[in-house]
C-alpha positions in Angstrom: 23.1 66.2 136.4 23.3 67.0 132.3 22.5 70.5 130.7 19.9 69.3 128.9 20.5 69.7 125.0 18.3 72.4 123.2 15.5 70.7 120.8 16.9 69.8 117.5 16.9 72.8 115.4 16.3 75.3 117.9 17.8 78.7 116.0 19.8 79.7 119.6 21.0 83.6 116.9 17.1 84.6 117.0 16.6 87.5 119.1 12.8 87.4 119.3 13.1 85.0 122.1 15.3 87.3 124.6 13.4 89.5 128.0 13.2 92.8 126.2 11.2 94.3 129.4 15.2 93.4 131.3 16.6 94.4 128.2 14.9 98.0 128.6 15.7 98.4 132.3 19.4 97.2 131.4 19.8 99.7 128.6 17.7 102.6 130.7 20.2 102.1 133.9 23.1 102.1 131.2 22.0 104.9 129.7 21.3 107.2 133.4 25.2 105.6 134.8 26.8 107.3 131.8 25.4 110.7 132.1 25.5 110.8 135.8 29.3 109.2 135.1 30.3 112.5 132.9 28.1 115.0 135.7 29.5 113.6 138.4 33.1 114.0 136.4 33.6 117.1 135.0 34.8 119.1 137.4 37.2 117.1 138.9 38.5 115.8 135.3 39.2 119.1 134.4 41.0 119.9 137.1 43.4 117.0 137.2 43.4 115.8 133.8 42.6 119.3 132.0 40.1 117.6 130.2 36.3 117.7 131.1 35.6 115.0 129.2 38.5 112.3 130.3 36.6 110.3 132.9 33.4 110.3 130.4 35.2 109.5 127.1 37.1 105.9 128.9 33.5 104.9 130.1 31.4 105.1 127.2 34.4 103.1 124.7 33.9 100.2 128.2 30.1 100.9 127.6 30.2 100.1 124.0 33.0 97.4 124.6 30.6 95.9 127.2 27.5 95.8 124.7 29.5 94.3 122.3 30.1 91.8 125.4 26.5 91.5 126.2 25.5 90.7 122.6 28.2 88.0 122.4 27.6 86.6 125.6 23.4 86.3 124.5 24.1 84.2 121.6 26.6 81.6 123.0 24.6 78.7 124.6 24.7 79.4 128.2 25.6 75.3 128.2 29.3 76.4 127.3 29.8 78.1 130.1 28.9 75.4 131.9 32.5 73.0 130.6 34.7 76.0 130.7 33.9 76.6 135.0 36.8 75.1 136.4 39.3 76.4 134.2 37.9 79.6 134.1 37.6 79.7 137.7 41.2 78.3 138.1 42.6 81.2 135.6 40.8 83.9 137.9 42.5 82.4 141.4 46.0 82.8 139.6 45.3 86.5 138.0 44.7 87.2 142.3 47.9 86.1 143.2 49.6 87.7 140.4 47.7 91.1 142.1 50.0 90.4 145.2 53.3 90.3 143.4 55.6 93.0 142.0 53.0 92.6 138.5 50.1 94.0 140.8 49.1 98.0 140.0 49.3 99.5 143.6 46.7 102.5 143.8 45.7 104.6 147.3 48.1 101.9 149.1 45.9 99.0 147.4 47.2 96.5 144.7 44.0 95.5 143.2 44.8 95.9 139.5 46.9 93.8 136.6 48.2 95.7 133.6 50.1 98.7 132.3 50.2 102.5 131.2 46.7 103.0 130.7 45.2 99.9 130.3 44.5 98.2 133.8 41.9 95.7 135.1 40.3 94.2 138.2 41.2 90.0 138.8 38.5 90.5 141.8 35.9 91.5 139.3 36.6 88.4 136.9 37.0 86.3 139.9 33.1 87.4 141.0 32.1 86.4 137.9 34.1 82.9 137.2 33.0 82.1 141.0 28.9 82.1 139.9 29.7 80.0 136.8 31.4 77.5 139.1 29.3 77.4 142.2 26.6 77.1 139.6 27.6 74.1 137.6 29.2 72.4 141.0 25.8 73.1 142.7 23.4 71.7 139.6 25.9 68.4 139.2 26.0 67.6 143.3 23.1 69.1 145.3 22.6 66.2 147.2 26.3 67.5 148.8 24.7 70.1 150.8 22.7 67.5 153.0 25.6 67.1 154.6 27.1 70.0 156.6 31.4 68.9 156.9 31.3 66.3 153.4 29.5 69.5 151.4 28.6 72.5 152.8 31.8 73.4 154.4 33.4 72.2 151.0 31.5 74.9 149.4 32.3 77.4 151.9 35.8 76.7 151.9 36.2 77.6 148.1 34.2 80.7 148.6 36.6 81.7 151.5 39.6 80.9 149.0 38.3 83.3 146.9 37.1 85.9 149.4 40.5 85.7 150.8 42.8 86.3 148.0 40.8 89.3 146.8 40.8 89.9 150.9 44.8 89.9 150.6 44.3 93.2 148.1 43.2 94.2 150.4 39.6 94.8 149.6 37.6 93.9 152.4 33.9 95.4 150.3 34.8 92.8 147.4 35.3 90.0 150.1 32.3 90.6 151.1 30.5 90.8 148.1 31.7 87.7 147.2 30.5 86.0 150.2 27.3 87.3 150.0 26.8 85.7 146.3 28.2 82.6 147.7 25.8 82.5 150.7 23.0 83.4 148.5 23.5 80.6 145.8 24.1 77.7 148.4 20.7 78.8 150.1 19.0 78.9 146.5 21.1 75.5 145.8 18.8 74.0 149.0 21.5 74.3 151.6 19.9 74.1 155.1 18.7 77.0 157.1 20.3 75.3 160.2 24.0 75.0 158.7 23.6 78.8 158.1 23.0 79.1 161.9 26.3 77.3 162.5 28.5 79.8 160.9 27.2 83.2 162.6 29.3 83.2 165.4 32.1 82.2 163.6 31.4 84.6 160.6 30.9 87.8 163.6 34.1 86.8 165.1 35.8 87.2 161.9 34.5 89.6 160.7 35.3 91.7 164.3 39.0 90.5 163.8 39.2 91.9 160.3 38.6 95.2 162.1 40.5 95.4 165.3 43.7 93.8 162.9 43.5 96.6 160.7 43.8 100.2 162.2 42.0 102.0 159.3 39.0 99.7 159.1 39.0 100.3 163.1 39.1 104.2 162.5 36.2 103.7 160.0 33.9 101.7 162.1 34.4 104.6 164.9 34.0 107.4 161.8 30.4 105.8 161.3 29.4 105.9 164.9 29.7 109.3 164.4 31.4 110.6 160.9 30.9 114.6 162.5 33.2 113.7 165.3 36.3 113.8 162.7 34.9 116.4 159.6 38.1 117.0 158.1 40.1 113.5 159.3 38.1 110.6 158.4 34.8 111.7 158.5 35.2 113.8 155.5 34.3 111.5 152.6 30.9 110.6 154.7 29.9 113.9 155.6 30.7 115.2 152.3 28.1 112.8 151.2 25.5 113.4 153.8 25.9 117.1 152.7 24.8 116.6 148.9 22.4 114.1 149.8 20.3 116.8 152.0 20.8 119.5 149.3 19.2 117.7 146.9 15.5 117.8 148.5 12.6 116.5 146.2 13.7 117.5 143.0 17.4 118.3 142.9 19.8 121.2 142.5 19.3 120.3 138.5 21.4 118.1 136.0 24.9 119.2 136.5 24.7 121.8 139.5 26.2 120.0 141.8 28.1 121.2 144.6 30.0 118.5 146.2 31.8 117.7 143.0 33.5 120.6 143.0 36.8 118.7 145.1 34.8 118.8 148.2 33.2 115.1 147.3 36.5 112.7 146.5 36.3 110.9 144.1 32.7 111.5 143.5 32.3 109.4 139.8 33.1 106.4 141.8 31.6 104.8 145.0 29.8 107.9 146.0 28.3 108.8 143.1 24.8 108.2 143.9 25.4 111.1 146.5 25.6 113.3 143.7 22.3 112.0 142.0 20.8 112.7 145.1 22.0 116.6 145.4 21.3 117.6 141.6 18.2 115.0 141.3 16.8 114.5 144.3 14.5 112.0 145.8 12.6 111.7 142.5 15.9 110.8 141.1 17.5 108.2 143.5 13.8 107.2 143.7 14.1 106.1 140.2 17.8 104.9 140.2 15.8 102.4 143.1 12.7 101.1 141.3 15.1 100.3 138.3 17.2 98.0 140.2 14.3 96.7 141.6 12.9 95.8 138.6 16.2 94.1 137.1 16.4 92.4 140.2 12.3 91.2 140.3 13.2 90.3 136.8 16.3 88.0 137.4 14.6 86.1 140.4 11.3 85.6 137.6 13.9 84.2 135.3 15.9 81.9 137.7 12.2 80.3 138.8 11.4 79.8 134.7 14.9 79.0 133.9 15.2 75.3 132.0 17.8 74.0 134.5 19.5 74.0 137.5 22.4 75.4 135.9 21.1 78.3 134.4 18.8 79.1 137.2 21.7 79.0 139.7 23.6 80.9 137.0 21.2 83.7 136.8 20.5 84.0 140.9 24.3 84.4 141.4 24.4 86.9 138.6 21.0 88.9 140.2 22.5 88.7 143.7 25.7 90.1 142.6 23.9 93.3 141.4 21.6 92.9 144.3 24.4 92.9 147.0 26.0 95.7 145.5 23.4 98.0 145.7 22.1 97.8 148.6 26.0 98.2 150.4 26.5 101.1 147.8 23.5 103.3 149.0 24.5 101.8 152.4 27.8 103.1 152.8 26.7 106.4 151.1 24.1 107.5 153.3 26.2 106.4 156.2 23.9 103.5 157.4 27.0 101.5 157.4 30.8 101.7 157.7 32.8 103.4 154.2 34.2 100.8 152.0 34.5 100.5 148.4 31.6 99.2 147.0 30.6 100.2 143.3 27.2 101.1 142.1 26.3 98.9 139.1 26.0 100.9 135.8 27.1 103.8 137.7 29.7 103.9 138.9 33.4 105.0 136.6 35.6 102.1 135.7 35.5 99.7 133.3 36.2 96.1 134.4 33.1 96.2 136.5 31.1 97.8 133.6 32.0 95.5 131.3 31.5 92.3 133.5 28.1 93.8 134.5 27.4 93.6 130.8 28.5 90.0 130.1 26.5 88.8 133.0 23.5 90.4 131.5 24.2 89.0 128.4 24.0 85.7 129.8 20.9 86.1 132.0 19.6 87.1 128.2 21.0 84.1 127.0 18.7 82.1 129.4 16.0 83.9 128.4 16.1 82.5 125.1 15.5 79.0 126.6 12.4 79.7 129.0 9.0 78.3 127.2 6.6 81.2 126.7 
């Protein structure tokens, strides 16, 4: 299929056009990650850096890098994105392997990060991103493939697993996942059969019970979520830790900044578990409305993927949505122990800036699409 070619004339630099109800909800959970970001912080930044603000200070310069990305990304004709996939795509499956050489940044016993000194960055998050772009464009041009199951589907699923199993190598099991999740998702919006899905179960369970009896500490952390008291100060820790400031919190919270848990009990706790911490000094109310602005973003994407002018840009805005969608819902998963710890990020919220800053492009371009839907 063609991207069909804007009407002659169409001004694509006028921002009257874009979602400003998603670009609300977009700046509001922006706005909430950053001061939860330097809450969550400051006690552990002052004791290892000596400075409260050190954490706080490197997110909001990715913040303001990443709405400098979002504008950028909302003015370029989401069509472009459409000829650069496979290169694109191609670039992010070589900055992987390069993660697996001596120029990979090893961290905690993982090398998931390119770069030096300072300045370091995720391939895994790039390759989340370039993946939707291509899946998209491959999907709009050739849907007819996923008829069959072996001459399409399994194509499909085979460069998803390519992917998955590079970042996989890292290792980083959570971002595997994730990106087989937005995979699955987008062949199913795409019009892949239900039945083909049914195929791959057992053979995705088998897997995926493999990956753990392989690895010894993904074993110990299946048996940690059975029962995460069993091993308090082993690996049970990080869990209960979280469980603790989760029940502490109550309705309304032990108050901005009054957390507990962050004072080194909670590792970490800017990162994946910070959501834990808005529940001890918010409480419900405030998880509650971390929840109902996600769900809006998300009800918001799937309105614009079903208005969107093409398959491309519809595909490209489902993978996007289901990107943020996936990692939510394993986020709060994994924090409130209803499934086994891995690393999984809470979008907007959670410290680094790769993923902040690719959150931001991709929402850029879902506003970019927006510009194209007829009122």
């Amino acid at each position: 299929m063609q991207i069909p070619k804007l009407p002659q004339g169409t001004k694509i630099k006028k921002l009257k056009n874009i979602d400003y109800t998603f670009l609300a909800v977009v700046i509001m959970l922006l706005a909430y990650g950053l001061i939860m970001v330097f809450s969550a912080s400051s006690a552990s930044a002052h004791y290892r850096m000596n400075d409260t603000f050190y954490f706080i200070k490197r997110q909001f310069l990715w913040a303001v890098i990443g709405l400098v990305g979002m504008y950028v990304f909302s003015v370029i004709p989401y069509k472009v994105y459409y000829k650069f996939a496979l290169p694109a795509l191609g670039v992010s499956a070589i900055l992987l392997i390069l993660v697996l050489t001596p120029l990979g940044v090893e961290v905690n016993g993982a090398s998931r990060w390119l770069g030096f000194s300072v300045f370091t960055f995720q391939p895994s998050e790039i390759a989340k991103f370039t993946l939707i772009i291509f899946l998209a464009k491959s999907l709009a041009d050739n849907s007819d493939m996923l008829d069959k199951f072996w001459g399409g589907f399994v194509i499909y699923l085979a460069v998803i697993g390519i992917v998955a199993g590079l970042v996989l190598l890292e290792p980083h099991m959570s971002g595997a996942m994730v990106i087989g999740g937005v995979g699955i998702v987008m062949l199913f919006a795409a019009g892949a059969k239900f039945r083909h899905f049914m195929y791959l179960l057992p053979v995705a369970g088998a897997g995926v019970a493999g990956m753990i009896i392989v690895a010894p500490y993904r074993l110990a952390r299946f048996k940690t979520f059975l029962d995460p008291f069993s091993d308090m100060l082993g690996d049970g820790f990080q869990i209960v830790q979280s469980l603790y400031a989760i029940g502490s919190g109550g309705l309304f919270g032990l108050g901005l900044g009054q957390s507990r848990q962050k004072f080194l009990y909670l590792p970490e706790p800017q990162n994946d578990f910070i959501f834990s911490i808005i529940c001890e000094e918010l409480g419900f109310f405030g998880a509650l409305l971390v929840v109902i602005l996600f769900v809006v973003l998300i009800w918001k994407g799937i309105q614009i993927a079903m208005h969107a002018p093409d398959a491309f840009s519809s595909l490209l805005v489902t993978g996007i949505t289901a990107l943020i969608g996936i990692q939510v819902v394993l986020n709060i998963a994994v924090v409130t122990s209803s499934m086994p710890a891995t690393g999984i990020p809470l979008p907007f919220f959670s410290y680094g800036g790769t993923s902040l800053f690719i959150i931001l492009c991709g929402m850029g371009i879902i506003l970019n699409v927006t510009r194209h839907i007829k009122k």
